[in-house]
C-alpha positions as CSV (number, residue, x, y, z in Angstrom):
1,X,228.6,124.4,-78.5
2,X,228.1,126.9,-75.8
3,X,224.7,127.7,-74.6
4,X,222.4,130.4,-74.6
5,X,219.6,129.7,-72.1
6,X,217.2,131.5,-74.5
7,X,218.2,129.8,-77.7
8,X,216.1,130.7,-80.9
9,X,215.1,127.9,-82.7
10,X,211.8,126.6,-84.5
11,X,212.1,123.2,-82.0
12,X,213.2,125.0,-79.0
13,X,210.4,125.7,-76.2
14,X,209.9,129.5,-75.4
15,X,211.4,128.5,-71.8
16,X,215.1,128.8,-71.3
17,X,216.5,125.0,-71.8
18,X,217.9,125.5,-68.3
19,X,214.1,125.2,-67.0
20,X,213.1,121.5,-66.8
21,X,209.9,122.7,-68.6
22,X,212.0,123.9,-71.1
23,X,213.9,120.7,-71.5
24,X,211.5,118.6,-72.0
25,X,209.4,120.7,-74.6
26,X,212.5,121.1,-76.7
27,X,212.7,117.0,-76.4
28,X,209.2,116.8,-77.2
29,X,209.6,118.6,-80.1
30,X,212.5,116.8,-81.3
31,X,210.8,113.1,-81.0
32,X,208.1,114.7,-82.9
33,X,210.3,115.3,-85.4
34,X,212.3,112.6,-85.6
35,X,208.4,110.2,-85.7
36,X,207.8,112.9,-88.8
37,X,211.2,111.7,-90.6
38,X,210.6,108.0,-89.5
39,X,207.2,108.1,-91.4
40,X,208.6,109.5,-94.2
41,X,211.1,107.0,-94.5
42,X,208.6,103.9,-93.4
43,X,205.9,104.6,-95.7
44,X,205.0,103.6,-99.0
45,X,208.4,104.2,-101.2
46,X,206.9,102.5,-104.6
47,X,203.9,105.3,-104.3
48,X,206.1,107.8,-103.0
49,X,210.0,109.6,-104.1
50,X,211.7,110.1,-100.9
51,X,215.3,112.5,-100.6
52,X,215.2,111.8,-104.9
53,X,216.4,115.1,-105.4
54,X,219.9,117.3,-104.6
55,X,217.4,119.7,-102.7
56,X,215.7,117.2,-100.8
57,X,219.0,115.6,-99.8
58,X,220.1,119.1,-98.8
59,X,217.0,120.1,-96.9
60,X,217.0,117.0,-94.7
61,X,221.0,117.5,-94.0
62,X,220.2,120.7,-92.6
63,X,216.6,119.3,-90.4
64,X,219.0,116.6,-89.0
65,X,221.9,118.4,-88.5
66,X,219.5,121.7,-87.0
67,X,218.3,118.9,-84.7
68,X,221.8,117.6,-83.5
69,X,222.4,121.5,-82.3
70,X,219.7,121.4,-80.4
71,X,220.3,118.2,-78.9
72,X,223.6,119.5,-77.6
73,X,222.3,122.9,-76.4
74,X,219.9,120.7,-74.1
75,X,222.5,118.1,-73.4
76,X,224.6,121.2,-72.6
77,X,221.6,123.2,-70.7
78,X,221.0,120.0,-68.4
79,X,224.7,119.3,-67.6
80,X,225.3,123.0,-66.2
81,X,222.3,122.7,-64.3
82,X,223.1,119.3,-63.0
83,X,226.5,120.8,-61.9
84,X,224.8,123.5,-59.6
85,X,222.3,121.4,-58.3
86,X,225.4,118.9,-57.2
87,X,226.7,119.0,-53.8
């Protein structure tokens, strides 16, 4: 995946994923996430229908696999700037 510094994206901070500010928001945001999902999933499933539909299957394909982008663009964003700040 190649990285844009400014990437636009509902979990990605408004700082470029090259700041360490930046980093860490998007991070943030992606735990918060993934403690959303692990409710979902750790909650009451008698009382509750959870991913019982095609479009509920679908929608949480496309959170998780949305989030895995991300993941790289930061995993990508940190790596670069690791490089430069190597001797």
């Amino acid at each position: 995946m190649k990285t844009d510094p400014h990437l636009k994206h509902h979990l990605v901070s408004i700082l470029p994923l090259t700041h360490p500010t930046g980093a860490a928001e998007t991070l943030n945001n992606c735990a918060n996430l993934l403690l959303l999902f692990a409710d979902l999933f750790g909650g009451d499933t008698e009382k509750y229908a959870i991913l019982d539909g095609d479009q509920a299957r679908l929608a949480m394909h496309t959170q998780l696999l949305s989030m895995a982008g991300v993941l790289e663009a930061v995993s990508d964003a940190l790596t670069i700037e690791t490089a430069k700040a190597s001797p």
